[in-house]
C-alpha positions in Angstrom: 13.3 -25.8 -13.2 13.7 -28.3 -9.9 12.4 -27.3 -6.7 12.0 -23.7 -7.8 11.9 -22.1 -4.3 15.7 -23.4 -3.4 16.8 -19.9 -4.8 20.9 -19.6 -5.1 22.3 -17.6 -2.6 23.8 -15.4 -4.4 20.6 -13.9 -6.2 19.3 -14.5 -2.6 21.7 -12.0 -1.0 21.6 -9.3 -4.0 17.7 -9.4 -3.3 17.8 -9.0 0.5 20.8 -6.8 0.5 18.3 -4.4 -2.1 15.6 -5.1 0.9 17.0 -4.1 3.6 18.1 -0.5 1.9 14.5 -0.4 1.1 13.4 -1.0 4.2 15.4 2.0 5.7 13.6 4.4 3.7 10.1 3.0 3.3 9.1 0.3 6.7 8.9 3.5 9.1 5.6 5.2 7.6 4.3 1.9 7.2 4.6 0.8 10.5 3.2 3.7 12.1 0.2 2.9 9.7 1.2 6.2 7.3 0.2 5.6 3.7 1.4 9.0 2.9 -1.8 9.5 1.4 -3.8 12.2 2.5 -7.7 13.3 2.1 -9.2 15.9 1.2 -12.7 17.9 0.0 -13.3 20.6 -2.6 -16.7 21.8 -1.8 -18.3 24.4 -4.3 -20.4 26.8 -2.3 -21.5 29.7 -3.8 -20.4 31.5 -7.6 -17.2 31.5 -7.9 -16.5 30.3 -3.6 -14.8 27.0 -2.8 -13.9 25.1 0.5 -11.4 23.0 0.7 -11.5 20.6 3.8 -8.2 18.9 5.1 -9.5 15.3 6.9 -6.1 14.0 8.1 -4.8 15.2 11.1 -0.9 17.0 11.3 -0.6 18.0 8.2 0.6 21.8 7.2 -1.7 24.4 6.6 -2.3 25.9 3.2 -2.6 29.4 4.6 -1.3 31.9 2.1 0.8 29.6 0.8 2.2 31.1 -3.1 1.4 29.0 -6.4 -1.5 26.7 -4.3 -4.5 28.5 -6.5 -4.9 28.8 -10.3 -4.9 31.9 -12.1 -7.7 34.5 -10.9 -8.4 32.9 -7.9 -7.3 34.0 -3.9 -7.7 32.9 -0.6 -10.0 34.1 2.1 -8.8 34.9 5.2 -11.8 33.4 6.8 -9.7 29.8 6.9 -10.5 27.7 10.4 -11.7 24.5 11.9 -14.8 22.3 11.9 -14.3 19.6 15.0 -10.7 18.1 13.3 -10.8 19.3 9.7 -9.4 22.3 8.5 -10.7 24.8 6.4 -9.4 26.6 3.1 -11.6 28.7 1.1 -11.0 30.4 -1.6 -12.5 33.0 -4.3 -12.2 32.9 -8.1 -13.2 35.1 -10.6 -14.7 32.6 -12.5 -15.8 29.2 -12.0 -13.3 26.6 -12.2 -12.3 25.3 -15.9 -11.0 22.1 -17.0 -7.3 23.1 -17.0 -6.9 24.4 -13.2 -4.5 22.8 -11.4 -4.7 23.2 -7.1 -1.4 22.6 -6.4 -1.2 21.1 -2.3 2.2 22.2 -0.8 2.8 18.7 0.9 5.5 16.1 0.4 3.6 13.2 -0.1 2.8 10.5 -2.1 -0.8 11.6 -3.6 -3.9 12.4 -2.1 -7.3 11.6 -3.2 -9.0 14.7 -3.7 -13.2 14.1 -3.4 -15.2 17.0 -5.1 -18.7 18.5 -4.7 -20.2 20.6 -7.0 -23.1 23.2 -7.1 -25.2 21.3 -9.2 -25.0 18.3 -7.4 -22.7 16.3 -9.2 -19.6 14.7 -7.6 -16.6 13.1 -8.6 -13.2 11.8 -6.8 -9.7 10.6 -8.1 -6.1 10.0 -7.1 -3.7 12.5 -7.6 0.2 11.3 -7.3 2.6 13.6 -5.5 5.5 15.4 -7.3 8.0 16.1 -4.6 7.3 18.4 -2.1 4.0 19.4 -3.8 0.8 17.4 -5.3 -0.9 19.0 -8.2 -4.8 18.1 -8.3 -5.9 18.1 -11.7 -9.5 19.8 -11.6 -10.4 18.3 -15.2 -10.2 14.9 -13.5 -12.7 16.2 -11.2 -14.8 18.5 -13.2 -18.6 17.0 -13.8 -18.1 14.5 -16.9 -14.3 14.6 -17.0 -13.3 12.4 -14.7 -13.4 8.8 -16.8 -12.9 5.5 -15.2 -10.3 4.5 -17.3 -8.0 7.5 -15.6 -9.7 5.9 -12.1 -8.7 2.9 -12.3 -5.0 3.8 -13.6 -4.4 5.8 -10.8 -5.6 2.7 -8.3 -3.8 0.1 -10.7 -0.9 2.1 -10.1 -1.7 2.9 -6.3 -1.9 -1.2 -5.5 0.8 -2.1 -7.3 3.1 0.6 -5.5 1.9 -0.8 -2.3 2.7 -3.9 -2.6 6.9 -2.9 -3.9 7.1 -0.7 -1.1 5.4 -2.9 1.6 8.7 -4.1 2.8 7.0 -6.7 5.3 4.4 -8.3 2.7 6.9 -8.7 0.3 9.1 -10.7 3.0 6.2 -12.5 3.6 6.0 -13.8 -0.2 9.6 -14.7 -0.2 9.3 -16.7 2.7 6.3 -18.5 1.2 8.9 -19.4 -1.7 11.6 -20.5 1.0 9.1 -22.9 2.9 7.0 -24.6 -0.5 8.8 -27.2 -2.7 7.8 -27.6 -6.0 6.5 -25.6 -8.9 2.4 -26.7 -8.0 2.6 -26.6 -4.4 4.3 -23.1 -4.3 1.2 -21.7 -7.6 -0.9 -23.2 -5.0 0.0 -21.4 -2.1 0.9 -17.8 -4.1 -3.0 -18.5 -5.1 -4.3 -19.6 -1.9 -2.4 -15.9 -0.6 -4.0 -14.4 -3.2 -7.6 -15.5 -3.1 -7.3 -14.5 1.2 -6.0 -10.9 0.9 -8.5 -10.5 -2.1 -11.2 -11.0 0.2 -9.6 -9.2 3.5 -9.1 -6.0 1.6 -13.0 -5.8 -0.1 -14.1 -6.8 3.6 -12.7 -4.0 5.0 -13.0 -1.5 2.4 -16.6 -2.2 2.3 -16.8 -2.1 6.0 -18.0 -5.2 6.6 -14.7 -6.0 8.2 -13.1 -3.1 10.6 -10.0 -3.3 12.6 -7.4 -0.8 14.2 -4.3 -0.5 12.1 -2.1 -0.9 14.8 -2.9 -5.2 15.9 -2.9 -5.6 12.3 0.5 -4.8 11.4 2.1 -5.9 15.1 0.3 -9.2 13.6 1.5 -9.3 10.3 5.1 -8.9 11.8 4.3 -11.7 14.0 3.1 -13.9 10.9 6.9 -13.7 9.3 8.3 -14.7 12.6 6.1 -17.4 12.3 6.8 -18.3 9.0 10.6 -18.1 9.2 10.6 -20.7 11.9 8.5 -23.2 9.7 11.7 -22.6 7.5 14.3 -23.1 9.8 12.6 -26.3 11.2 11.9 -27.9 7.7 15.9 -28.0 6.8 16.4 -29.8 10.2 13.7 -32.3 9.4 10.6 -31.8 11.6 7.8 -31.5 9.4 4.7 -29.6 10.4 1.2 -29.3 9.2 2.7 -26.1 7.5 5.2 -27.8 5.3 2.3 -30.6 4.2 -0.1 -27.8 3.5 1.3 -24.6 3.1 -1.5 -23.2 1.2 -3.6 -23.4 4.0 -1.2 -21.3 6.1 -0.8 -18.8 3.0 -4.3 -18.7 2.8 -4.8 -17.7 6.6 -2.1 -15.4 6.6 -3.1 -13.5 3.7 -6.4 -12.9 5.0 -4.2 -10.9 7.5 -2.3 -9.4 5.4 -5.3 -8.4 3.0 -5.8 -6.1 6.2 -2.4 -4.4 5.8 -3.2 -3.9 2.1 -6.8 -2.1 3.5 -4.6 0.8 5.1 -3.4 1.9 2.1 -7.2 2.1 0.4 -9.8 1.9 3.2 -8.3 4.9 5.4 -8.3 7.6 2.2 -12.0 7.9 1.5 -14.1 7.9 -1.4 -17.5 8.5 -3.0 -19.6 5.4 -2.9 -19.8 5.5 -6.8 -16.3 4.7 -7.1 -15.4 2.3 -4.6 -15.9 -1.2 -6.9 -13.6 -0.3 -9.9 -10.8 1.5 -7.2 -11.1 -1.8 -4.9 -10.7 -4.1 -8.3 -7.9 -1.9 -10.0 -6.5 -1.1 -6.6 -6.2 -5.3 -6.0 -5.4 -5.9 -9.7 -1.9 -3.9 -8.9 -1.0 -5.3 -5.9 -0.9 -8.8 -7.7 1.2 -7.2 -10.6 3.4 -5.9 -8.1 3.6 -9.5 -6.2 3.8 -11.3 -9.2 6.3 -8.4 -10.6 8.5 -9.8 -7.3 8.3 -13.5 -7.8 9.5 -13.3 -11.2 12.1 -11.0 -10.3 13.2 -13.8 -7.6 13.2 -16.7 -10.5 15.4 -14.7 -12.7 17.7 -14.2 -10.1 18.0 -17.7 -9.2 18.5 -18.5 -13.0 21.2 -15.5 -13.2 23.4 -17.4 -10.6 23.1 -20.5 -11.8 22.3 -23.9 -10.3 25.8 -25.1 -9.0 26.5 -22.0 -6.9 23.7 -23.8 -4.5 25.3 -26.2 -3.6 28.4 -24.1 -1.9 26.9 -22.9 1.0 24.2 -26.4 1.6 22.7 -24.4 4.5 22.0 -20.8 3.1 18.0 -20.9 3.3 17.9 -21.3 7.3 20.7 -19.2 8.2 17.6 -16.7 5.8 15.2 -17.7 8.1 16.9 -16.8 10.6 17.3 -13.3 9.0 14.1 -13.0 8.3 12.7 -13.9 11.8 15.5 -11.4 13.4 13.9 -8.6 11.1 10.2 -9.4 11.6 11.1 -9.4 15.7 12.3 -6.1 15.4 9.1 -4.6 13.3 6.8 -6.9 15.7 8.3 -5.3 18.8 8.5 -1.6 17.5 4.7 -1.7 16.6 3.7 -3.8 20.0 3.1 -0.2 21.4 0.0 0.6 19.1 -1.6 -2.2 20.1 -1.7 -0.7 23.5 -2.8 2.6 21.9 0.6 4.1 23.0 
């Protein structure tokens, strides 16, 4: 297929019209920095006696909350606060089997669930949410039961959900598609993107790299603007170090927006153990997802057909122009936590 980033408007406009409805539900929590992904500890402390520590900050209390605990166990009333965590513990008559589900009273998306047992065994794992509640799976936790395989599934399908509801990284992409020309140049720049936010996000995971949330995602929104003017100026003719080497610029940027990706993985916590195979199944879905997207954009464009892009000769800078409008927007609405507003 010719110059396969000239996409046809009219799979152009289904796609951003499907955006921007997206973006109304999903670009809030990320742009305060909200995964929707919350932290927490199950401590073992005695026979039978449990603590359950709550890291992040504003969410609900558990208090006496009905269906939280599995069969024949209760809560103490002895719940409080260590510095910012909060404190649930709880009593069972026995110790707790394969088959108890904690059940978290919180609408959210998961939460990764770290436990510590008596014997000094430890384990952690992802647990998605189910509506307004997230069930934690204790065999996934229990010494010996949690398997990588049911690790790495959970990160695989953590990344990849990222990515589809990242709103502003997914703009990104399709700008990179506006602004190449050419089936190599635009594998070379999706790689070069790639490679950078590969390495971004292992930086800062492993702490080697550590930024505040806030500059990062005013700068991502500042990187689109960016890129939709290289777009706007290549269809009048002025040609830029960007349009001769975009890969470079894809590169660059993704190192930024490997940052971004960080929030989603870096801020929940984990043991040390599991880190590498959540970081590399984590990253493996965040390229399914992006790659998940790009073909979705190519099919589109073959859908509609090659003639329709010719009817409106002008359609991919009067996009930029969209694009630039929207990044403005998120790049002005997240200027105040750069300021620690």
């Amino acid at each position: 297929m010719r110059r396969l980033a000239r996409f046809a408007p009219l799979g152009i406009m289904a796609l951003v019209a499907m955006l921007l409805v997206l973006t109304t539900r999903f670009a809030a929590a990320h742009d305060v920095g909200i995964t929707s992904v919350a932290r927490v500890f199950i401590d073992q402390v005695g026979e039978g006696r449990y603590t359950l520590s709550i890291v992040d900050i504003g969410l609900p209390p558990i208090g006496d909350s009905p269906g939280v605990l599995p069969s024949g166990c209760r809560h103490l009333p002895e719940e409080g606060v260590r510095g910012t965590v909060a404190l649930f513990r709880f009593q069972c008559d026995d110790e707790l089997m394969f088959d108890d589900v904690i059940t978290l009273p919180w609408d959210l998306a998961g939460v990764v669930a770290i436990a510590r047992w008596s014997d000094g065994t430890d384990a952690s794992a992802y647990f998605r949410g189910k509506g307004n509640t997230v069930p934690v799976q204790l065999g996934d936790l229990l010494a010996g039961a949690g398997s990588g395989f049911r690790l790495a599934e959970r990160y695989f399908a953590l990344g990849t959900e990222h990515i589809l509801l990242g709103i502003d990284h997914l703009l990104f992409v399709l700008g990179l598609l506006l602004l190449v020309r050419g089936a190599g140049p635009l594998v070379k720049t999706i790689t070069a993107f790639t490679i950078a936010h590969s390495i971004s996000l292992a930086a800062a995971v492993m702490g080697v790299v550590t930024l505040d949330r806030g500059p990062v995602e005013a700068a991502i929104a500042l990187s689109i603007v960016l890129l939709a003017r290289e777009i706007v100026v290549g269809y009048s003719g002025h040609t830029h170090l960007v349009h001769r080497r975009p890969w470079l610029v894809a590169f660059v940027f993704g190192l930024l927006h490997g940052l971004g990706f960080a929030g989603a993985l870096g801020e929940i916590g984990l043991r040390s153990a599991d880190v590498p195979l959540a970081l590399l199944t984590f990253n493996l879905g965040v390229e399914a997802g992006q790659l998940a997207f790009v073909v979705l954009l190519v099919l589109l464009n073959r859908m509609a057909g090659e003639t329709l892009r010719f009817r409106v000769p002008r359609f991919e800078p009067a996009l930029g122009y969209a694009l630039g409008g929207l990044a403005m927007l998120w790049l002005f609405d997240r200027l105040p936590a750069v300021w620690g507003a």
